[in-house]
C-alpha positions in Angstrom: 167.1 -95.6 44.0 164.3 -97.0 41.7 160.9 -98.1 43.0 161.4 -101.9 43.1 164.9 -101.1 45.0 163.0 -99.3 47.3 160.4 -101.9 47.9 163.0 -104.6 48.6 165.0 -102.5 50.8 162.3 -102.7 53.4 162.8 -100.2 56.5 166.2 -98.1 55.4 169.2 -98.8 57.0 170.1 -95.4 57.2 167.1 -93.1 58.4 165.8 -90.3 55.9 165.7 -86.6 57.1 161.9 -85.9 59.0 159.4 -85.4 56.6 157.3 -81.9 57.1 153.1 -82.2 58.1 151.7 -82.0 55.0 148.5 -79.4 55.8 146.8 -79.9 52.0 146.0 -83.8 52.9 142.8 -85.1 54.6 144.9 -86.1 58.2 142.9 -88.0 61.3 141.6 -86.0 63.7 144.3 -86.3 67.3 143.3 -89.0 69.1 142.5 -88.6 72.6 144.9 -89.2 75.7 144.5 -92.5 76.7 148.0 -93.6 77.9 149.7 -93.6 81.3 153.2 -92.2 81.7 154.5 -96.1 81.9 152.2 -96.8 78.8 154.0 -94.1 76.8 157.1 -95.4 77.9 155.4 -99.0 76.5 154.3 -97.1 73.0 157.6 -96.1 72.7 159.5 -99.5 73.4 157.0 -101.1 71.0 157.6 -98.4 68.0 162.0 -98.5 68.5 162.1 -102.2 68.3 161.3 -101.7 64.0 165.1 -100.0 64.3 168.2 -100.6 65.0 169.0 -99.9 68.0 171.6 -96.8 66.7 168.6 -95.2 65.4 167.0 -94.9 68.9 168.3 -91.9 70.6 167.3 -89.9 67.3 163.8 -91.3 66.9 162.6 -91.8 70.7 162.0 -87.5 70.7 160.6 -87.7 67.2 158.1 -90.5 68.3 157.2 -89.2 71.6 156.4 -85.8 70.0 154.1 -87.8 67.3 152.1 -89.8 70.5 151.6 -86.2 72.1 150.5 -84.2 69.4 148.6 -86.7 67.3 148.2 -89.7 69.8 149.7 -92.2 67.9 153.2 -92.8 66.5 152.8 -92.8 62.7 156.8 -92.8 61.7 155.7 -90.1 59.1 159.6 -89.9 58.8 159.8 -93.3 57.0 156.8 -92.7 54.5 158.1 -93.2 50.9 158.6 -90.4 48.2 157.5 -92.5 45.5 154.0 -91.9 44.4 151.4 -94.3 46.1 148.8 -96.2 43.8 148.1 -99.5 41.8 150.6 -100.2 39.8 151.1 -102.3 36.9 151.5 -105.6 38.6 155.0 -106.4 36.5 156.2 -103.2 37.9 156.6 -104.8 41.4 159.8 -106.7 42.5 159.2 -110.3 43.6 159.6 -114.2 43.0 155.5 -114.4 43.1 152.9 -113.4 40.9 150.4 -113.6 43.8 152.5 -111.7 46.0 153.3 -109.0 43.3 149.2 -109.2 42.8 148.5 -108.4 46.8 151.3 -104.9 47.0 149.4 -103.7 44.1 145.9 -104.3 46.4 148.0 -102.5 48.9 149.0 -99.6 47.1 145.6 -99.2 46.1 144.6 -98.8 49.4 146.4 -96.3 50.2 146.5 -94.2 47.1 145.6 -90.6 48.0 142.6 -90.9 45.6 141.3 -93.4 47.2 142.4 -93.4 51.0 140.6 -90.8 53.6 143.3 -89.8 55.5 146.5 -91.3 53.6 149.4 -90.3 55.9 147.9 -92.1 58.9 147.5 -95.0 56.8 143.7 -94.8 56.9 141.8 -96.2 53.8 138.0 -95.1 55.0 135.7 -94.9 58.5 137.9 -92.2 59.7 139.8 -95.3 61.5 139.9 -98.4 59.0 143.5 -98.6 58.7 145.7 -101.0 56.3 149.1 -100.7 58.6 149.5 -98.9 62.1 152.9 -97.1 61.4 154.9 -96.7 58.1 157.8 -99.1 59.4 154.8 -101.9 59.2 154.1 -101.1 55.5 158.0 -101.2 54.1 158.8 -104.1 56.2 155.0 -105.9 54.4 156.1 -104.7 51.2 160.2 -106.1 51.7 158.7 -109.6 52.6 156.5 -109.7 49.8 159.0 -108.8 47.4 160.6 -111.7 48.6 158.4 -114.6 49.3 158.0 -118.0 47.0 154.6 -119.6 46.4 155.5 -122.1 49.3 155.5 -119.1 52.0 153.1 -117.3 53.9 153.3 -114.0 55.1 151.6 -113.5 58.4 150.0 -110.2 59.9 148.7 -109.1 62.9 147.1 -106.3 63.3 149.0 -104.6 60.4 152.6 -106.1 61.5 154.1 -108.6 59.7 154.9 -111.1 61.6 157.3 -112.8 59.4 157.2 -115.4 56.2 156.9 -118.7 57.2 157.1 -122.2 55.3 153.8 -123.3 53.7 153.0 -124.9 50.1 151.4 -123.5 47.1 148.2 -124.6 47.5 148.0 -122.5 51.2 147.1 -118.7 51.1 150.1 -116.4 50.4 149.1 -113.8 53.4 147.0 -114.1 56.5 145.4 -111.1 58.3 144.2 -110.9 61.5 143.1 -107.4 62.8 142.0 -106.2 65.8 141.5 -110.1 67.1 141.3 -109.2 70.5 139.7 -111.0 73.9 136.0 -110.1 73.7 135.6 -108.5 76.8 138.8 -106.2 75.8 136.7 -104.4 73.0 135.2 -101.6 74.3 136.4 -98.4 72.2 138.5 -97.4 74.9 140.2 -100.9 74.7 141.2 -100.2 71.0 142.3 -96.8 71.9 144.7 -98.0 74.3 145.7 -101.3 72.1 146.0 -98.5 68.8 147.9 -96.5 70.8 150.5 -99.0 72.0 151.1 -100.2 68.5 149.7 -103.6 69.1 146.2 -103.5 67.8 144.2 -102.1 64.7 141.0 -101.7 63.3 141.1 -103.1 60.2 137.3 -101.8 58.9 136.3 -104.2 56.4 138.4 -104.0 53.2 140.9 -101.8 55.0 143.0 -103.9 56.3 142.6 -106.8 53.9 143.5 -104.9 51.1 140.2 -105.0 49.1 139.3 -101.3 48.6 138.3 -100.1 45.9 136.9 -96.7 46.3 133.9 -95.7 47.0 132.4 -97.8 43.4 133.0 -100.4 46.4 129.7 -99.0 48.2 127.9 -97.7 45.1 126.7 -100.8 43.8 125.3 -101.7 46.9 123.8 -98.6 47.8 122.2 -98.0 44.2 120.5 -101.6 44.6 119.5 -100.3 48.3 117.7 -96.9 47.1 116.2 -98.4 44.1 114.6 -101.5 46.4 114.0 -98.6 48.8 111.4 -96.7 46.2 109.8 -100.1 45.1 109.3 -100.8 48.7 107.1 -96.9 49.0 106.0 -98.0 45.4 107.0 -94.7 44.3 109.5 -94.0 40.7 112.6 -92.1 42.0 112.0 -89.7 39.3 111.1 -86.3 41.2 111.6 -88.0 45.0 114.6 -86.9 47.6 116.8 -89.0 49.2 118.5 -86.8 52.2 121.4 -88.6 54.0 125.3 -88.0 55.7 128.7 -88.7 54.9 131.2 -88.3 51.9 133.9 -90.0 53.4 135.5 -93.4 52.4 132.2 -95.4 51.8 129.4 -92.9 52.3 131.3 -91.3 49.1 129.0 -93.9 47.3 125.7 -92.0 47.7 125.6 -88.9 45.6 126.7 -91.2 42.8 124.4 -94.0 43.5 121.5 -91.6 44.0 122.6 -90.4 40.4 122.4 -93.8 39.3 119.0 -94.2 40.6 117.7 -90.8 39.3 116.2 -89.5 42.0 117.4 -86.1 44.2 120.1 -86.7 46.8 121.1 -84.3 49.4 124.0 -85.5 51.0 125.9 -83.6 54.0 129.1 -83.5 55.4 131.2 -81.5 57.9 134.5 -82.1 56.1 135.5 -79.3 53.9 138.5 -81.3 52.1 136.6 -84.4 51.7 133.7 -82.4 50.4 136.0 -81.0 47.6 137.6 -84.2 46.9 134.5 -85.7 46.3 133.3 -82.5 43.6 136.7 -83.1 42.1 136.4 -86.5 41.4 132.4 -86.2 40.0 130.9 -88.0 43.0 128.9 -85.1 43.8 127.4 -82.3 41.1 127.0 -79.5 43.5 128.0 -77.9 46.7 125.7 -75.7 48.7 127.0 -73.8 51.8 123.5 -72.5 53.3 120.1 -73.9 54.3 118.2 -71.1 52.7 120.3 -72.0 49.7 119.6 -76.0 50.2 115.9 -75.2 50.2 115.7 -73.1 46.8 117.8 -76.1 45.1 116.1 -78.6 46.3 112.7 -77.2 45.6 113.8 -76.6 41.8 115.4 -80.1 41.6 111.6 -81.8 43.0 109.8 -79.7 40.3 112.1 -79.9 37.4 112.6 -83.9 38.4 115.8 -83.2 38.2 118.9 -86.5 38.7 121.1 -84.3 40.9 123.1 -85.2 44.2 123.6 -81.9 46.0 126.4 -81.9 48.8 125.6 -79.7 52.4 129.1 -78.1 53.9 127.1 -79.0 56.9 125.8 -80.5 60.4 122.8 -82.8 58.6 121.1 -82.7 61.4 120.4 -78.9 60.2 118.8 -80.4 56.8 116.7 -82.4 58.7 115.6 -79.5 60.7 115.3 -77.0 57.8 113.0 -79.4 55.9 110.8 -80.1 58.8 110.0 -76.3 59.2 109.9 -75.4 55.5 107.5 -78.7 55.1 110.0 -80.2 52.0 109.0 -83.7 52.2 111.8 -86.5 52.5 111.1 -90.1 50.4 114.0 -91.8 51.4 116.2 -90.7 54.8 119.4 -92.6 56.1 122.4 -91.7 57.4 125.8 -93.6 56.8 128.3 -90.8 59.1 130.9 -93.2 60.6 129.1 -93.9 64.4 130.7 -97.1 65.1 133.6 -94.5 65.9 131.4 -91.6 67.5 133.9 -90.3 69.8 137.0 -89.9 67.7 135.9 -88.3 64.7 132.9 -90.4 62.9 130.1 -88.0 63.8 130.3 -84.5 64.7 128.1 -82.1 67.1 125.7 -79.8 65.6 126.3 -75.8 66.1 130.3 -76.2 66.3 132.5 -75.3 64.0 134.4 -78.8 62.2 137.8 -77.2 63.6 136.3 -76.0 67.1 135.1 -79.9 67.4 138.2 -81.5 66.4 140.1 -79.6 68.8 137.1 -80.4 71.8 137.6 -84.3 70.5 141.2 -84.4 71.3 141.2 -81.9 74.4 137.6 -82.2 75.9 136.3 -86.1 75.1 134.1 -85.6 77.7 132.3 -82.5 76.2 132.5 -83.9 73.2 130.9 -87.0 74.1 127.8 -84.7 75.7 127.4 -82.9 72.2 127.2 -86.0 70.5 124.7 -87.6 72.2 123.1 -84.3 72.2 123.4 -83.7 68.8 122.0 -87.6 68.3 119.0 -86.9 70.1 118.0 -83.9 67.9 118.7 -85.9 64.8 116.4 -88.7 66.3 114.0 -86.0 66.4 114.2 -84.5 63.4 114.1 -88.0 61.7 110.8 -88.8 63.8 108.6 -85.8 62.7 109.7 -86.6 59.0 108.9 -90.2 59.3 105.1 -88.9 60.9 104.9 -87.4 57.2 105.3 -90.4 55.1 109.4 -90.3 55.4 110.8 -94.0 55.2 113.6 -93.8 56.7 116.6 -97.1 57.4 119.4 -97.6 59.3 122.2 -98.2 56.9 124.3 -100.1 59.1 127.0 -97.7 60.6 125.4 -98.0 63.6 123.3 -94.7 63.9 120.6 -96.1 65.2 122.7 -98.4 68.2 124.4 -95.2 68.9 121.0 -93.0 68.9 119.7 -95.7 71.5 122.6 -95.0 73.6 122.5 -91.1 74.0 118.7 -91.7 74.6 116.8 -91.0 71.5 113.5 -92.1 70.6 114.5 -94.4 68.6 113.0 -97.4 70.1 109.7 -99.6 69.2 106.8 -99.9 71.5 108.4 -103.0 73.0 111.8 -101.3 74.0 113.3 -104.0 72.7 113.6 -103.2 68.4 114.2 -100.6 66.8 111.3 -98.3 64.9 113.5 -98.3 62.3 114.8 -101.0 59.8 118.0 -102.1 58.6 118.2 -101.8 55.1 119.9 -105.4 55.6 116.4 -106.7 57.6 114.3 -104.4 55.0 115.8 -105.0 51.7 119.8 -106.3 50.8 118.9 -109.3 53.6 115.8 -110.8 51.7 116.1 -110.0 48.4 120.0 -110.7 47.9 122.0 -112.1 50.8 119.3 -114.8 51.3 119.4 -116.1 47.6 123.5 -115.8 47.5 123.6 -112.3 45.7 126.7 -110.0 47.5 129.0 -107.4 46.0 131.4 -109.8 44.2 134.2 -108.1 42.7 137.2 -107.9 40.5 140.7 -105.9 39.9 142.8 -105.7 36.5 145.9 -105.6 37.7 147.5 -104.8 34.6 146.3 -101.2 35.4 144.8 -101.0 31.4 140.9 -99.2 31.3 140.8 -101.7 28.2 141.1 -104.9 30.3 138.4 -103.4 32.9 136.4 -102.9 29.9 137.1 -106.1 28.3 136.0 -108.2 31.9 132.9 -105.8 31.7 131.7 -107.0 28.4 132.5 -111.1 29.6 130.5 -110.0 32.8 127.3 -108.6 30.8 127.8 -111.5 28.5 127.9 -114.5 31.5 125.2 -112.9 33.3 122.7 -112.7 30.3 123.6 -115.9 29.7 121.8 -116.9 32.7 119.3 -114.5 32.7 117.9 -117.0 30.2 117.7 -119.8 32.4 117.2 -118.3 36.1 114.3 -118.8 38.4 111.4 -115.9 38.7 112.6 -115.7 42.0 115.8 -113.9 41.6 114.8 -112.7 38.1 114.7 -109.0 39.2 118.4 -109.3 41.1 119.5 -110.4 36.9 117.6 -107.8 35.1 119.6 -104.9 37.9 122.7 -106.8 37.6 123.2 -106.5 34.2 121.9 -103.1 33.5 124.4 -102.2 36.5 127.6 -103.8 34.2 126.1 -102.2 31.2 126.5 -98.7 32.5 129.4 -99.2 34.2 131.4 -97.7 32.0 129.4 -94.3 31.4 129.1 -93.6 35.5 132.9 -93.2 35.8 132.9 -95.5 38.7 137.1 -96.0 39.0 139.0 -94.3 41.6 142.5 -96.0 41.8 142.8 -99.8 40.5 141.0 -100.4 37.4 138.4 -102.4 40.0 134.6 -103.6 39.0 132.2 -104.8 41.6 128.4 -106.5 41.1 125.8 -108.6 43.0 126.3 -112.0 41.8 125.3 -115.5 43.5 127.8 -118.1 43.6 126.6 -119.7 40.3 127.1 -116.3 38.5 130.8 -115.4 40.5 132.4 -118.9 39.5 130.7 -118.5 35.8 132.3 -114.5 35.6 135.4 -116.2 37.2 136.3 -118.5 34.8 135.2 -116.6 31.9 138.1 -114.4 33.3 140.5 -116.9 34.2 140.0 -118.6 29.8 140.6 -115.2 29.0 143.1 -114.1 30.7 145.1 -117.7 29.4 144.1 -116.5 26.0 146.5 -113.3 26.5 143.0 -111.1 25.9 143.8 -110.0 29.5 146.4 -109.4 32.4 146.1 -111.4 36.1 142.7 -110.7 37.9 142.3 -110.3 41.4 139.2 -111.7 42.7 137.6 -110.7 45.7 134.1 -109.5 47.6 133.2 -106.5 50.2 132.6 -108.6 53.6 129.9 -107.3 53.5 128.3 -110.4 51.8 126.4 -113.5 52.3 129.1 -115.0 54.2 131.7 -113.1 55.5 130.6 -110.8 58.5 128.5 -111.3 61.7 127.0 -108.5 62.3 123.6 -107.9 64.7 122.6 -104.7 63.3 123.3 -105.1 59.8 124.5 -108.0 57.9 122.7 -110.7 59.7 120.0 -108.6 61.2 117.4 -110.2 59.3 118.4 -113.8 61.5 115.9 -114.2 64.0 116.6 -117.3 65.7 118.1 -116.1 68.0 121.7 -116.5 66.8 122.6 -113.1 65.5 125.1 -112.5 68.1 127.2 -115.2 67.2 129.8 -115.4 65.0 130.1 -119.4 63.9 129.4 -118.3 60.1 132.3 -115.8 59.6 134.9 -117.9 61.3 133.9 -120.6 59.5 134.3 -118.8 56.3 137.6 -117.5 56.4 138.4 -120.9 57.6 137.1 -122.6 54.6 138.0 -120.0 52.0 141.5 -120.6 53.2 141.8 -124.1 52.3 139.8 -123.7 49.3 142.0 -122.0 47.3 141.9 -118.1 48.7 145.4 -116.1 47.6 145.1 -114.4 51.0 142.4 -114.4 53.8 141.6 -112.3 56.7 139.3 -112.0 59.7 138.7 -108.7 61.6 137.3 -107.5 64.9 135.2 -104.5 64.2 133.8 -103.3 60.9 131.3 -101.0 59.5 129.0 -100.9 63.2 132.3 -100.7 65.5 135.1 -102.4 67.6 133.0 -105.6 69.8 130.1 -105.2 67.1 131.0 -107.4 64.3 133.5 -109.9 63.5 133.8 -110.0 59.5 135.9 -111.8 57.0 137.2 -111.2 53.6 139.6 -113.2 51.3 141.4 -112.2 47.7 142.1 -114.9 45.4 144.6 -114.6 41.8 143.8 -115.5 38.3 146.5 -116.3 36.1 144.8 -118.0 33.2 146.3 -121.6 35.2 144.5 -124.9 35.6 144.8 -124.7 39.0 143.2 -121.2 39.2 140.3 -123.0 37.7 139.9 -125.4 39.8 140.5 -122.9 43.0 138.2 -120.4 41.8 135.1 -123.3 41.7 136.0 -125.0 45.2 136.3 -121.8 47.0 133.5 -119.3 45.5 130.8 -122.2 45.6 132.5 -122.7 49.9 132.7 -118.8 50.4 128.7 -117.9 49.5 126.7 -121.3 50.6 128.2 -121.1 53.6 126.2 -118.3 54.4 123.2 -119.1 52.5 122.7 -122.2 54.7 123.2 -120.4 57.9 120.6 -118.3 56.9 118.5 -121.3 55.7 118.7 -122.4 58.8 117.5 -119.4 60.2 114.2 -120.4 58.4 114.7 -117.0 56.1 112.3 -118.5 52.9 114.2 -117.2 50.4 117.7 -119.1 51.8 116.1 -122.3 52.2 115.0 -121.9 48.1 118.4 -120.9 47.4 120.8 -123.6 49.2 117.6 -126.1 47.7 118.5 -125.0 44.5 122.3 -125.2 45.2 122.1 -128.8 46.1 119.8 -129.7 43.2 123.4 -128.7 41.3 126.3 -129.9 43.6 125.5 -134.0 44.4 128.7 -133.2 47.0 126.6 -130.8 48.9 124.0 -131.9 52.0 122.8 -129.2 54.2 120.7 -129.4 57.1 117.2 -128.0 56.5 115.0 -126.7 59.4 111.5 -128.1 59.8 109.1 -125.5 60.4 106.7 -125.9 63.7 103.1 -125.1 62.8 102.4 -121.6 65.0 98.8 -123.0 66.3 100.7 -125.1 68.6 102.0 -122.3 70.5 
């Protein structure tokens, strides 16, 4: 059977044999029991009603085995023997060029080059999934394969509800994930739901099919250490960056460290992920031992060496090390993934990575205890560093929420802050959501490195452009923007889909955008996917990180992200998506993300305008009227150029009244 037979056949009528555990791929950790007999019994119900009912009697063992052993019911028998990644978009079956566009954003996600723990359907944060069970996946891919331009596929919670009647103008797929009643989202809650088969957490660009590898992260995080050295007015040249994680996006950081030239030491408990990440040149070294660590890093500070050195390692025994060998820190942060502490994201110090996996699934309890343990020494550790001149931020994946919780010192004098800063209140917040900039980004679908590097060189060539004409006040966001584009190419920053991301306000997305869309109706290019991390402007609601640096009291609301994905989707976005949960965990966040097909067309044009000029002033005038400075200059300026647009502007009460 060829691959596009495959695709359309959906879930098989006839079962294939069980698949064997595959031990050489990165799996999730066993999830904990969490299910009552009669909840088993639900799991189970909810998992046979994919299958013909024929089927049952053979699967029912196979699945309840699966819920016992891993805590979940994966279907591993159904996943396909083709070869998972991007491919050429003609290469998929299918009456729509958009829906042929969206199973090659799919694929992507789960290629095993890109995807953390590929066989549970896990793209990255050791729980961001893209589809609970395989049966979700074929049955996604069948009805895409199948839809017109006047359907739309809908999905919750990673199953496919069905194809309904639309029109062409309406997105082609809507995602919900993890949409649950707000007092139902403690972790436990999504536990449960996950386990049931009726809820998922959908990360960020998991489960809206917008990943692109940890390049996703590194544009982001290279902007974020850069700003972070200007802020300590110090070159990076020499200086050490010491941080956790090599996973899905805390990949990013050995290679954005690179990129900024400084030292990075970046640990991680995961021995396979660790590899990977050498493999694939995201890291230049592995060390094993702290009296090893010390020599390197020592050389690498006198030598002024551009190095990112990986620790097989608790981090929390870096911290320690350096603190007693008096090796002084610059920058510290930690992106492990805590908004999932309990079920995999962050490990205990002084236990083994197999001895704690096996306490996570058998002991929660004790593994809770050594967490919060395990936090408080880190908290520690970061504090006597920080006494030495250490700047050290939260980088949003909840460390320092999490660090509060097991009772850290991690509080400010008024018990009510934090002592330390999000880099979103510290640096990404003023200096780039504020005036519109977020990691806008691209796919060339057609799979060539020569279109990537053709969109590259339009990129460098719109952006200089306006370089020419742009304020002072976002002159600096330009100058890094462009030298970003311009070395895209030499940092080998593709994993999977031949994907680009950059920081780019709405004037310089639409401008990029078109440029794409005249060249792609040229024939000088395939289709483009457009898209953005929600982690933008617009897009996510998030206390402790992406609107952290709103302090009018509305932070805990989420009015802006509804209202984008609302927006976006009658705009003109190809597909849309709004998820519970994201980078600072289930009941922390709600976030939104959209994708959106260029195919050269008149109508793409006039999509691409209406809905990227919607999907990033929507946010700058929330934040505008926040009072943030920099957002009331920026949605100023952005009315100055669109007569259509009136926004409501604060008025700022004089503080000698109070």
């Amino acid at each position: 059977m060829t691959f596009k037979e495959q695709i359309q056949q959906g879930i098989p009528s006839i079962l294939p044999p069980k698949s064997t555990y595959d031990l050489a791929i990165n799996h999730a950790p066993k999830r904990k029991e969490i299910l009552s007999a009669e909840e088993k019994k639900l799991a189970l119900k909810n998992a046979l009603r994919y299958f013909d009912s024929k089927h049952h009697a053979e699967l029912i063992t196979e699945f309840s085995e699966e819920l016992e052993k891993y805590g979940r019911i994966y279907m591993y028998r159904l996943r396909p023997d083709y070869r998972m990644y991007a491919r050429p978009i003609d290469e998929y079956p299918g009456k729509s060029i958009q829906a042929k566009a969206i199973m090659h954003m799919i694929q992507n996600n789960l290629d095993y080059a890109v995807a953390q723990h590929p066989h549970e359907l896990i793209t990255y944060g050791g729980n961001g999934a893209v589809f609970q069970n395989w049966a979700q996946y074929l049955l996604t891919m069948q009805y895409l394969s199948e839809m017109t331009d006047e359907q739309t596929l809908t999905m919750y919670s990673g199953h496919p509800m069905g194809l309904f009647p639309s029109h062409t103008e309406a997105p082609r797929v809507v995602v919900t994930n993890g949409m649950v009643i707000p007092n139902y989202s403690k972790p436990d809650d999504w536990e449960k739901m996950n386990a049931l088969g009726v809820s998922q957490y959908g990360q960020m660009t998991a489960g809206s099919y917008m990943y692109i590898g940890p390049q996703g992260i590194v544009h982001g995080t290279t902007i974020t250490v850069l700003n972070g050295f200007r802020k300590i007015k110090q070159t990076p040249e020499g200086s050490l960056f010491v941080t956790s994680g090599l996973g899905g996006m805390s990949g990013a950081q050995p290679k954005a460290g690179n990129i900024a030239g400084c030292v990075t030491v970046c640990a991680e408990v995961n021995p396979k992920i660790t590899k990977i990440r050498h493999e694939q040149g995201w890291i230049n070294e592995i060390v094993t031992s702290t009296e090893e660590l010390v020599k390197r890093v020592t050389l690498a500070k006198a030598n002024k060496e551009v190095v990112s050195i990986a620790y097989l390692g608790n981090v929390v025994d870096v911290w320690e090390c350096f603190d007693k060998e008096n090796i002084k820190i610059d920058l510290g942060s930690d992106q492990t993934s805590l908004h999932n502490p309990w079920a995999g994201g962050y490990y205990p110090v002084g236990i083994s990575f197999e001895e704690a996996n096996e306490m996570m699934a058998n002991n929660p309890e004790l593994f809770k205890e050594k967490v919060q343990e395990t936090l408080r020494r880190h908290a520690d550790a970061i504090n006597k560093h920080t006494a030495k001149g250490t700047y050290f931020f939260d980088y949003g994946n909840a460390f320092l929420l999490e660090a509060s919780r097991a009772g850290a010192a991690v509080m400010a004098e008024n018990n009510i802050d934090f002592k330390y800063p999000s880099y979103v209140q510290d640096i990404m917040g003023p200096m780039c959501f504020d005036y519109g900039f977020g990691p806008f980004r691209w796919v060339c679908t057609s799979g060539k490195p020569e279109d990537l590097q053709k969109t590259d060189t339009i990129a460098s060539q719109v952006l200089e452009e306006m370089a020419k004409t742009a304020p002072n006040e976002i002159q600096q966001q330009m100058q890094d923007n462009i030298k970003w584009i311009k070395g895209a190419q030499e940092n080998k920053l593709v994993v999977g889909s031949q994907a680009r991301i950059l920081y780019a306000d709405a004037e310089g997305r639409i401008k990029i955008a078109e440029a794409f869309n005249q060249a792609i109706a040229g024939g000088e290019i395939g289709t483009v996917v457009l898209g953005r991390d929600h982690h933008d402007v617009s897009g996510t609601d998030s206390p402790y990180r992406e609107t952290s640096n709103i302090y009018d009291g509305s932070r805990f609301t989420a009015d802006m992200a509804i209202q984008n994905v609302i927006g976006d989707s009658f705009r003109g976005a190809t597909w849309v998506s709004i998820h519970n949960g994201g980078g600072v965990g289930w009941g922390e966040v709600i976030n939104g993300g959209f994708g959106m097909v260029l195919d050269g067309s008149k109508e793409a044009s006039k999509r691409l305008a209406s809905m990227l000029f919607w999907d990033v002033n929507n946010g700058i005038s929330r934040r505008s009227w926040a009072r943030n400075d920099e957002a009331i200059f920026a949605i100023k300026r952005a009315m100055e150029v669109q007569p259509l647009l009136k926004v409501t502007l604060p008025n700022i009460v004089d503080e000698s009244l109070f």
